[in-house]
ChimeraX commands (.cxc) that place a marker at each C-alpha (Angstrom):
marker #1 position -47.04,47.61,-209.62 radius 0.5
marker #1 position -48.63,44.34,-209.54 radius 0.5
marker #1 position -47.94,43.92,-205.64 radius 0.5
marker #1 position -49.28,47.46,-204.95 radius 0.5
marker #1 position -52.64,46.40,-206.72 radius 0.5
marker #1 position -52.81,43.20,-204.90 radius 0.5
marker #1 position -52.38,44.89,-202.08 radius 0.5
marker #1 position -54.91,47.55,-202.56 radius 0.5
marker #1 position -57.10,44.61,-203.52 radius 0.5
marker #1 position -56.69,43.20,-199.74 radius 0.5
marker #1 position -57.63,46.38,-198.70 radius 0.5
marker #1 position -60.70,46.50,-200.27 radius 0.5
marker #1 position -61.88,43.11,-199.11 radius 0.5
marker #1 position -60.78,43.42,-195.71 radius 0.5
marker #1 position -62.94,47.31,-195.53 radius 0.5
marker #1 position -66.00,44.82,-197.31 radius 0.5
marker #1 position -65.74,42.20,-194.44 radius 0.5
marker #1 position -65.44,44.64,-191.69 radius 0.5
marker #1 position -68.59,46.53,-192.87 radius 0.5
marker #1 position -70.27,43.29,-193.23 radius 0.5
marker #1 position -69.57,42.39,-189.86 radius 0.5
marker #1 position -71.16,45.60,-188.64 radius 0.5
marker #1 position -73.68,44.95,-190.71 radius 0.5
marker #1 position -75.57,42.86,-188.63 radius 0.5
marker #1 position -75.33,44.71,-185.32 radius 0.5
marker #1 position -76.59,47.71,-186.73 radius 0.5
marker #1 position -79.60,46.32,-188.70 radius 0.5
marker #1 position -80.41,44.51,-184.87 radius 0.5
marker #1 position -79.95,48.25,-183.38 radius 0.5
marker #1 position -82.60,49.49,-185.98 radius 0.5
marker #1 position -84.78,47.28,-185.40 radius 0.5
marker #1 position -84.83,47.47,-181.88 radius 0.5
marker #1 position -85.23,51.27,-181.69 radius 0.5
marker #1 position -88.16,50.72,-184.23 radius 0.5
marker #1 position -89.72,48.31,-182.28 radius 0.5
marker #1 position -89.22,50.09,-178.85 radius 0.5
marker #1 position -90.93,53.39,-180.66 radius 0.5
marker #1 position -93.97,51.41,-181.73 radius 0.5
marker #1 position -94.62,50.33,-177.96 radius 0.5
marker #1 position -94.01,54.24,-177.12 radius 0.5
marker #1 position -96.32,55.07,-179.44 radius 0.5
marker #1 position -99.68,53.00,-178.34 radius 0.5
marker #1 position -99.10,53.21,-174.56 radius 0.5
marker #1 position -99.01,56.98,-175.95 radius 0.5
marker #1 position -102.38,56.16,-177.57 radius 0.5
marker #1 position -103.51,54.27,-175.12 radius 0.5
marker #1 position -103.09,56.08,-172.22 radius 0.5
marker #1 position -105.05,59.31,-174.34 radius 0.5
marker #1 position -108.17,56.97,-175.13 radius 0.5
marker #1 position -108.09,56.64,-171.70 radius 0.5
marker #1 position -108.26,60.04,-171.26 radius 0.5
marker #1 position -110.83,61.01,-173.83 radius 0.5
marker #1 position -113.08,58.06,-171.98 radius 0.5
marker #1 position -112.77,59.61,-169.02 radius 0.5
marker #1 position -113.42,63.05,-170.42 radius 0.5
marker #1 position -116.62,61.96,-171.93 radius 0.5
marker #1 position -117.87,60.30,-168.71 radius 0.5
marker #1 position -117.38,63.39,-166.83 radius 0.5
marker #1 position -118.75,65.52,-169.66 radius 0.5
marker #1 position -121.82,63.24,-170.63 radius 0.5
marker #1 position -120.55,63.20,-174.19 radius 0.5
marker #1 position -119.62,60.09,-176.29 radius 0.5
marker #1 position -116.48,58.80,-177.13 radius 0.5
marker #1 position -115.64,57.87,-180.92 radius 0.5
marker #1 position -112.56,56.03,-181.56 radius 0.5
marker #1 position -113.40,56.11,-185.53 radius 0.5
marker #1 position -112.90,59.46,-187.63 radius 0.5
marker #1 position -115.52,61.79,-188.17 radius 0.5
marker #1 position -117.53,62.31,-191.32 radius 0.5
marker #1 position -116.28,66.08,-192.72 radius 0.5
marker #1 position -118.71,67.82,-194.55 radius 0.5
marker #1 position -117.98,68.70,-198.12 radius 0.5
marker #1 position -118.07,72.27,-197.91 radius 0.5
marker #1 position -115.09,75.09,-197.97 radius 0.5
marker #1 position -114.04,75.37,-193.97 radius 0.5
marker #1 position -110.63,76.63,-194.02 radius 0.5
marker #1 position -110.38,75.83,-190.36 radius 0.5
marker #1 position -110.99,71.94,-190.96 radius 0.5
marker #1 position -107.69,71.18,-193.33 radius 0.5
marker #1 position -107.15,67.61,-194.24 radius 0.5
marker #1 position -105.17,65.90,-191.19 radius 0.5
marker #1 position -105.83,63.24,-188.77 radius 0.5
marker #1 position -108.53,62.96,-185.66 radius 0.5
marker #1 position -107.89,61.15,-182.63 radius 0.5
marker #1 position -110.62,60.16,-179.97 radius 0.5
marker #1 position -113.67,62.11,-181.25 radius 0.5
marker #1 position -115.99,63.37,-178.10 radius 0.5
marker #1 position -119.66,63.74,-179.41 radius 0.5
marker #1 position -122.29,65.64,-177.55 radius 0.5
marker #1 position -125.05,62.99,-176.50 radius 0.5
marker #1 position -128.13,65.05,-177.38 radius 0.5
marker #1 position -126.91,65.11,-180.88 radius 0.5
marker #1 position -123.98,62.96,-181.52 radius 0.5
marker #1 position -123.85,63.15,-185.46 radius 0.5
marker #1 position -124.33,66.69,-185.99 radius 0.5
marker #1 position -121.76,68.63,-183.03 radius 0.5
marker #1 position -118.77,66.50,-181.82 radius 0.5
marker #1 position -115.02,67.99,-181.17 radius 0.5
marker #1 position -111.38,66.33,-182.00 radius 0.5
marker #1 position -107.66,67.04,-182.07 radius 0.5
marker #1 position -106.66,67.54,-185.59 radius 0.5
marker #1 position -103.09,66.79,-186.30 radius 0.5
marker #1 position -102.08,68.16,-189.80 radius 0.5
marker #1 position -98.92,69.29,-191.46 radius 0.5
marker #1 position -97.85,72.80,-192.95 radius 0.5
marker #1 position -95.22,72.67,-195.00 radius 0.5
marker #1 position -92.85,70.90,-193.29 radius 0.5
marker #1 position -94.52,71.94,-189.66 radius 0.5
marker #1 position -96.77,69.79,-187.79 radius 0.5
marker #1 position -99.71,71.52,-186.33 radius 0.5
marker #1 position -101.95,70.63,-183.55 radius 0.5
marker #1 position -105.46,72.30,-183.32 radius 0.5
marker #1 position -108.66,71.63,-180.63 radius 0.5
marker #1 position -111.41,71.42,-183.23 radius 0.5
marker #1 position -115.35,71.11,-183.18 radius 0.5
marker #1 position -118.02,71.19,-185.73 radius 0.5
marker #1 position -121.48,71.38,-185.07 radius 0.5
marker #1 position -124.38,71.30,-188.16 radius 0.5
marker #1 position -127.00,74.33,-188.24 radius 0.5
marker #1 position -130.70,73.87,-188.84 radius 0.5
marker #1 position -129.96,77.46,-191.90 radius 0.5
marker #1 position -127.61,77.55,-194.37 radius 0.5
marker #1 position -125.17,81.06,-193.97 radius 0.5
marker #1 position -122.74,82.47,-196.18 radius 0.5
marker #1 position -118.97,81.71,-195.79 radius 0.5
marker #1 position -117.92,83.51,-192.83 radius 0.5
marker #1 position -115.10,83.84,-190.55 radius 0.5
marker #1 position -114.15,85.57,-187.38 radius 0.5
marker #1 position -110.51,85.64,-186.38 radius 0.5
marker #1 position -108.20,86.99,-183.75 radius 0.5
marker #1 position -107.29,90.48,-185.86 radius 0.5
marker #1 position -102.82,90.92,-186.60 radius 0.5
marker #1 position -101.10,93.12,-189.05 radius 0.5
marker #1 position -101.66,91.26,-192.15 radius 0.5
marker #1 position -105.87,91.02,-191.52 radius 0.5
marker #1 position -105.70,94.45,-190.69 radius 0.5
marker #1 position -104.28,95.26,-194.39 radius 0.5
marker #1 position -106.53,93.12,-195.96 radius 0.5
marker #1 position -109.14,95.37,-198.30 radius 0.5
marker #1 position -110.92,92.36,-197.98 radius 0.5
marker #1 position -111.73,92.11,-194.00 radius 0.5
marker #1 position -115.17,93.82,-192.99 radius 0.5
marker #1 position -115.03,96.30,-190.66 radius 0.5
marker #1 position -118.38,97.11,-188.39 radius 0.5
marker #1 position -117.33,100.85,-187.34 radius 0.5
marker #1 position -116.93,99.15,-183.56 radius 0.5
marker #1 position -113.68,99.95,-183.17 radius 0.5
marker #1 position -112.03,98.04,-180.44 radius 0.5
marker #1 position -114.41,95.00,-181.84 radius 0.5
marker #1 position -112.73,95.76,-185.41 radius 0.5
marker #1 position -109.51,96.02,-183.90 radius 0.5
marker #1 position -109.73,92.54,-181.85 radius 0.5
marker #1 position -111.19,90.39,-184.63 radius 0.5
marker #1 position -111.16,89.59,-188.47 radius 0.5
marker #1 position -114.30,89.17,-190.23 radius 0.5
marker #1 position -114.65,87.95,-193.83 radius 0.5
marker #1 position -118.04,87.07,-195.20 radius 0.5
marker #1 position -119.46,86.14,-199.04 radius 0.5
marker #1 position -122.19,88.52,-197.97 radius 0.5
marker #1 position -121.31,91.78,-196.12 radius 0.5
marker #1 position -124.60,92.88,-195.55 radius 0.5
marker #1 position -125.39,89.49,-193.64 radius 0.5
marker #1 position -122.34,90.11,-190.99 radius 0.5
marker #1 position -123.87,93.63,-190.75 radius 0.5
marker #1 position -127.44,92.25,-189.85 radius 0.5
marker #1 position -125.66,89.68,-187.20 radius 0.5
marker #1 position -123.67,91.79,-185.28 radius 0.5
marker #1 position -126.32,94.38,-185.46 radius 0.5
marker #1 position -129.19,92.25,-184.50 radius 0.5
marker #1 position -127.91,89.37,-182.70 radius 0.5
marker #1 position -125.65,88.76,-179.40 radius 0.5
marker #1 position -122.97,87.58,-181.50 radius 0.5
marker #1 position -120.59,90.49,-180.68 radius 0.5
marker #1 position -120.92,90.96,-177.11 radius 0.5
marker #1 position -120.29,86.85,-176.56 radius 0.5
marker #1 position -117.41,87.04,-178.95 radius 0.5
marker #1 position -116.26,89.91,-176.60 radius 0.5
marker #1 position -115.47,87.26,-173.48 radius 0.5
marker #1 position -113.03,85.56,-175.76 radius 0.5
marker #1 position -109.05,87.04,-174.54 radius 0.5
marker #1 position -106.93,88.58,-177.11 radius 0.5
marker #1 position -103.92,86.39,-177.26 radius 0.5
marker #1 position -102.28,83.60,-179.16 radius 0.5
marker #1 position -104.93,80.83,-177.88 radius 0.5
marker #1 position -107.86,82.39,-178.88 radius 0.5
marker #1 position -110.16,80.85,-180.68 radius 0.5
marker #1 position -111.61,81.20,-184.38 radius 0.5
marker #1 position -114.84,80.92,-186.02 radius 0.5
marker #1 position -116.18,79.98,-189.28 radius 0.5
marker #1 position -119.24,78.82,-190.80 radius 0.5
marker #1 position -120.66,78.03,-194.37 radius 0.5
marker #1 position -123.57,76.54,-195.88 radius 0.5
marker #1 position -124.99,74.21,-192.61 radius 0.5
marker #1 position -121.78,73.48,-190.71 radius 0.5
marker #1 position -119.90,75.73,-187.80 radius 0.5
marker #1 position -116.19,75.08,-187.29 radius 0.5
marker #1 position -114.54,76.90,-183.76 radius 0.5
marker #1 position -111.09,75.71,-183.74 radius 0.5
marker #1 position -108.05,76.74,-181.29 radius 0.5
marker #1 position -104.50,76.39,-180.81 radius 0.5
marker #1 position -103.62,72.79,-178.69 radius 0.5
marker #1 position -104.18,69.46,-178.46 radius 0.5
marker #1 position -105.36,69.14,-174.70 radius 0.5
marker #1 position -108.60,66.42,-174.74 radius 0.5
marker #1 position -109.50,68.51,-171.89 radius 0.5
marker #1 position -110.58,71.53,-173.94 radius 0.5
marker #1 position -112.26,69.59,-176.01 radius 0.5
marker #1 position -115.91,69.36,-174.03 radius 0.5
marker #1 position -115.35,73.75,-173.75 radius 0.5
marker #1 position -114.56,73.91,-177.87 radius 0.5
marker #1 position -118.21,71.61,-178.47 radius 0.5
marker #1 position -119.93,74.35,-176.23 radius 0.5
marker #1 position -118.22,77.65,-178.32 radius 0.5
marker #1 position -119.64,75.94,-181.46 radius 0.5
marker #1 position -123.50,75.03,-179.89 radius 0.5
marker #1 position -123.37,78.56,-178.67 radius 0.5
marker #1 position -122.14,79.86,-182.55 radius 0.5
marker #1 position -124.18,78.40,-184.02 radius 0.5
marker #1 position -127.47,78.83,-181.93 radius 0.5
marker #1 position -126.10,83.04,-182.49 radius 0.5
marker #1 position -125.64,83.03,-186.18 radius 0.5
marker #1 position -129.27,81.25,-187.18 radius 0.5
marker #1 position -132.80,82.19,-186.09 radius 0.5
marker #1 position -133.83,78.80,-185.37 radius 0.5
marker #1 position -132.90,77.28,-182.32 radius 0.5
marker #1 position -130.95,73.94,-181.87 radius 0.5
marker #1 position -132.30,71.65,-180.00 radius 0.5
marker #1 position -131.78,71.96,-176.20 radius 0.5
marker #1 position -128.77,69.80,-174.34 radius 0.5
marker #1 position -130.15,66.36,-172.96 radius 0.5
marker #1 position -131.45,66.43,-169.19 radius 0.5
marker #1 position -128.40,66.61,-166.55 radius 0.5
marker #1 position -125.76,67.24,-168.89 radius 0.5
marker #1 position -123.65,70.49,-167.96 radius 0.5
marker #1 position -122.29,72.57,-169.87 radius 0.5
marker #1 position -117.83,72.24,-169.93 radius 0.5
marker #1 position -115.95,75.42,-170.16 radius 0.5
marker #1 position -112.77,75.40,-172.20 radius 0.5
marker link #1:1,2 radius 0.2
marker link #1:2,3 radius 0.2
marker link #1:3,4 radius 0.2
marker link #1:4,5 radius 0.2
marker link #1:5,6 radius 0.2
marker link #1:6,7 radius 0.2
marker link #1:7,8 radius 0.2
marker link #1:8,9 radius 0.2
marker link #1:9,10 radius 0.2
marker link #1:10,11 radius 0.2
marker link #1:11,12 radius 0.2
marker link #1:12,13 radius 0.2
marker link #1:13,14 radius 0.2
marker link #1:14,15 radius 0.2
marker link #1:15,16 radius 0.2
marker link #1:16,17 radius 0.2
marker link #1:17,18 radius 0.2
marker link #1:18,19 radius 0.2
marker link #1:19,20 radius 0.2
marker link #1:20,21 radius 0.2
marker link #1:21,22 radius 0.2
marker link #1:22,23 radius 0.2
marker link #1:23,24 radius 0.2
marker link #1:24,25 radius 0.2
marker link #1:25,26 radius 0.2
marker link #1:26,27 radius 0.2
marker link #1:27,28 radius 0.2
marker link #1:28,29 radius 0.2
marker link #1:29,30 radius 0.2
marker link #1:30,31 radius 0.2
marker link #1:31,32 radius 0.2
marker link #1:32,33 radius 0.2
marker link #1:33,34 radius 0.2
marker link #1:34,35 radius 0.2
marker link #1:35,36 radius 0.2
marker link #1:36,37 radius 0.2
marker link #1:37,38 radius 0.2
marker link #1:38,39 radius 0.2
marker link #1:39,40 radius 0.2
marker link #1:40,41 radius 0.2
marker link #1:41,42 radius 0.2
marker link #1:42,43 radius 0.2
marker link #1:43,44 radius 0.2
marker link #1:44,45 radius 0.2
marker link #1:45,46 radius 0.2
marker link #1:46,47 radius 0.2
marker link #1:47,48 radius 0.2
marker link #1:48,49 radius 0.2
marker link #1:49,50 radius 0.2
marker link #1:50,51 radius 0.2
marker link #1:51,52 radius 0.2
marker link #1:52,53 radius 0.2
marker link #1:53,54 radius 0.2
marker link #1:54,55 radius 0.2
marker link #1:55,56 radius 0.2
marker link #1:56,57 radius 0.2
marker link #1:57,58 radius 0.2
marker link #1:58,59 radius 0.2
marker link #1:59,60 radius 0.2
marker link #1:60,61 radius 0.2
marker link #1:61,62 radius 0.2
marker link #1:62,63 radius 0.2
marker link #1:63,64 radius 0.2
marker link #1:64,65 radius 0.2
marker link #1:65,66 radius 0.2
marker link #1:66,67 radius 0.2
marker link #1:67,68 radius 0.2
marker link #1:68,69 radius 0.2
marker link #1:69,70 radius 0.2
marker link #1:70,71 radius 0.2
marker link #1:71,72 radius 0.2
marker link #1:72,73 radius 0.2
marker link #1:73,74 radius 0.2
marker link #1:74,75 radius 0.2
marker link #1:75,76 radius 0.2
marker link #1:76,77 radius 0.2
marker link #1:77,78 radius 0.2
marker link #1:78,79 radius 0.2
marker link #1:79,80 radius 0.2
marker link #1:80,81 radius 0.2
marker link #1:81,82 radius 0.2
marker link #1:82,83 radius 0.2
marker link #1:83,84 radius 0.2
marker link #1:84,85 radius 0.2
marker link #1:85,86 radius 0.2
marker link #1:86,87 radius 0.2
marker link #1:87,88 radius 0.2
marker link #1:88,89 radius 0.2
marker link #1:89,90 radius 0.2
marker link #1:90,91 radius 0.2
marker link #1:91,92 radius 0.2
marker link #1:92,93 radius 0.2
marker link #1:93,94 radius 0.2
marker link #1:94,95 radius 0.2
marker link #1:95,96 radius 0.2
marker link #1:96,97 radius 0.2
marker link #1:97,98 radius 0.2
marker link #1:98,99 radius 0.2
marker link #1:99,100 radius 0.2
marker link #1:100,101 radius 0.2
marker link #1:101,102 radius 0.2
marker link #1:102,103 radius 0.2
marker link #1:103,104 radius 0.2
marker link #1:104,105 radius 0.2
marker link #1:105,106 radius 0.2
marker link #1:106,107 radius 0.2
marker link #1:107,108 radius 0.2
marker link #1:108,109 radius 0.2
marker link #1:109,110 radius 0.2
marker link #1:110,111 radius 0.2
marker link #1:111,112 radius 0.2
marker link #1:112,113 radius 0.2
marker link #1:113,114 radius 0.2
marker link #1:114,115 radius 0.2
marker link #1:115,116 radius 0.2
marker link #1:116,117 radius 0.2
marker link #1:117,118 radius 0.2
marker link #1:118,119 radius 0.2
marker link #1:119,120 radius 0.2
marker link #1:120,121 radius 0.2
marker link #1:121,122 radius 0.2
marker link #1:122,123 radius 0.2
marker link #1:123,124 radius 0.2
marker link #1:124,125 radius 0.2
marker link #1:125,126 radius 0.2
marker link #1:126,127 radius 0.2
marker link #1:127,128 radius 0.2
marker link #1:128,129 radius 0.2
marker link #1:129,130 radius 0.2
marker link #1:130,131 radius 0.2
marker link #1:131,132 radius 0.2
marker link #1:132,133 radius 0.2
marker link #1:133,134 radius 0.2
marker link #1:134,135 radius 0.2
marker link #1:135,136 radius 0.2
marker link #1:136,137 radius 0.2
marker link #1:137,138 radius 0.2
marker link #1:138,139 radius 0.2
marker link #1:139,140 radius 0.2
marker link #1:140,141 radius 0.2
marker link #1:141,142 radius 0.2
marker link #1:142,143 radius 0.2
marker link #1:143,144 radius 0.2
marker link #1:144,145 radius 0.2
marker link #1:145,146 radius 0.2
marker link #1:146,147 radius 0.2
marker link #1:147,148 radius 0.2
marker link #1:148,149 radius 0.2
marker link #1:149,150 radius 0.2
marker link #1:150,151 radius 0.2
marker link #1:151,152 radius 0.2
marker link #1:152,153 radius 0.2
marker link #1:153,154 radius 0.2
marker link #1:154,155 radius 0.2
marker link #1:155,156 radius 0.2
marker link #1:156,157 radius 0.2
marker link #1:157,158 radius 0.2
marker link #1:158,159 radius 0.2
marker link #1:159,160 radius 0.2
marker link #1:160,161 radius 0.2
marker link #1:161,162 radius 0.2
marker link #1:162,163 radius 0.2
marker link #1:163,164 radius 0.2
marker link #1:164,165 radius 0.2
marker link #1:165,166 radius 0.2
marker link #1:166,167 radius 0.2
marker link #1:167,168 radius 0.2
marker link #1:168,169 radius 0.2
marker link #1:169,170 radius 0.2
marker link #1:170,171 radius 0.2
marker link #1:171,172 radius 0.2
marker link #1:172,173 radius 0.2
marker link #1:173,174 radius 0.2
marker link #1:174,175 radius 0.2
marker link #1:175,176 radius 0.2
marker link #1:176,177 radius 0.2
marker link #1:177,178 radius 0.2
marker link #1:178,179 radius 0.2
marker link #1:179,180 radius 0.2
marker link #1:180,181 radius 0.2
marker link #1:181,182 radius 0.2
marker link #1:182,183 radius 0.2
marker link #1:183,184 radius 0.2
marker link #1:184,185 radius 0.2
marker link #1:185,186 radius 0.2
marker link #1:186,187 radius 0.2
marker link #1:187,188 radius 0.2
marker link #1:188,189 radius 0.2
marker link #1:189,190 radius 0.2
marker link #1:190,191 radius 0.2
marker link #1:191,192 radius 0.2
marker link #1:192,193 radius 0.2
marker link #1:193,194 radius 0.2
marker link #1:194,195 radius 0.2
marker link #1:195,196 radius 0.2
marker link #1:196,197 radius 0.2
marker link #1:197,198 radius 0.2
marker link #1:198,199 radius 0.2
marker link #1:199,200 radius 0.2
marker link #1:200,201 radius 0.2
marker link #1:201,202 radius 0.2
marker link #1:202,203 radius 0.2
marker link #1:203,204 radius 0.2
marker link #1:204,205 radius 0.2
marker link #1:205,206 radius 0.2
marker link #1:206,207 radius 0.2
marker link #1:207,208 radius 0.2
marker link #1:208,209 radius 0.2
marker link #1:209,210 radius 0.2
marker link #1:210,211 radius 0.2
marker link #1:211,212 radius 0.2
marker link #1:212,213 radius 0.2
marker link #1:213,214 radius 0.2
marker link #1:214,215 radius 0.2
marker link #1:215,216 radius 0.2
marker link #1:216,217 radius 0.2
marker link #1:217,218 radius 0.2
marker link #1:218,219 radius 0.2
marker link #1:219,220 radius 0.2
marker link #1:220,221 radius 0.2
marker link #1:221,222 radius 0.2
marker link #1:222,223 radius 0.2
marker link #1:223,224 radius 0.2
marker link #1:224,225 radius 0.2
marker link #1:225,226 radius 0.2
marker link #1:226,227 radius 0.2
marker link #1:227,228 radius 0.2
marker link #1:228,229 radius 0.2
marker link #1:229,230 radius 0.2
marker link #1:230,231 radius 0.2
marker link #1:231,232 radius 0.2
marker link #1:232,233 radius 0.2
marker link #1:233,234 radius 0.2
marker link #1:234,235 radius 0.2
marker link #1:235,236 radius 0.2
marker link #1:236,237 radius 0.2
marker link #1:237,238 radius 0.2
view
């Protein structure tokens, strides 16, 4: 009995020392692939500043390495997640500027083309989305009586009777109308002073086009103008 435990006992040791011999080696191979994924990663990040530069030299819009200032109102469309190279339009760099926001879902990680742009009026909370089956049984969406404009898009608004005035006396409608009915379409929302368009993605190159859906928005949905581009720049299409 006492050999057989002495021998297990050798057993034991020698299974110790062989793991602590591979100990070493692996810890080496973890650090390695940790080290190789960090360079990955900012040539990654790197190579889309460079992008986003180039973007916003070709756009005539300013490139922001540091995070936008979110307004403290309730925009579903802007959840809490991360921005990366912020484009700003140059006549007005604080108040309309565009991102890709990377947040997480549950356990999914989501990438959207966002921009916000600030309003001169403050609107009720409103929304227009691309219309599926779960809007379409929602007592709560508006419907105008349009209806292939009911059946395309979602509207929700604190105030009914101001989504009645704006589609009736504004050329929100028609302009949402250009927008295709499929998975990439955009959405639209606006409370208080802010105006969030936000779409499925995370090519920089939509960016510039996303800026321009939410100057447009929001020059639609108030009756005072914004003010108008700066000289020479163009307008980017999406």
């Amino acid at each position: 009995m006492d050999a057989m435990r002495s021998m297990a006992g050798f057993d034991g040791l020698a299974i110790v020392a062989k793991n602590s011999a591979l100990a070493g080696p692996i810890l080496v191979l973890v650090v390695v692939i940790f080290i190789v994924s960090l360079v990955a990663d900012r040539k990654t990040r790197e190579k889309r500043h460079e992008q986003a530069r180039q973007i916003a030299a070709d756009q005539h819009l300013i490139h922001d390495l540091s995070p936008p200032t979110l307004p403290d109102v309730r925009l579903k469309l802007l959840p809490r997640g991360s921005y990366s190279d912020v484009l700003r339009a140059a006549d007005r760099p604080e108040t309309l500027f565009g991102s890709v926001l990377v947040y997480r879902s549950g356990k999914t990680t989501i990438s959207r083309i966002v921009a916000l742009c600030e309003i001169t009026d403050s609107v009720p909370h409103l929304s227009f989305r691309r219309s599926n089956i779960l809007s379409s049984l929602d007592p709560n969406d508006i419907e105008i009586g349009d209806v292939a404009f009911d059946d395309r898009w979602s509207i929700k608004c604190d105030d009914p009777g101001f989504i009645q005035w704006l589609l009736a006396s504004t050329n929100v409608s028609r302009w949402l109308g250009q927008f295709e009915d499929n998975a990439s379409a955009p959405s639209f929302e606006a409370n208080g002073r802010h105006v969030v368009v936000s779409m499925p993605g995370r090519d920089l190159a939509r960016v510039p086009g996303v800026i321009e859906w939410a100057r447009t928005f929001a020059e639609l949905i108030q009756p005072r103008p914004l003010p108008p581009p700066a000289v020479g720049a163009e307008s980017p299409r999406a």
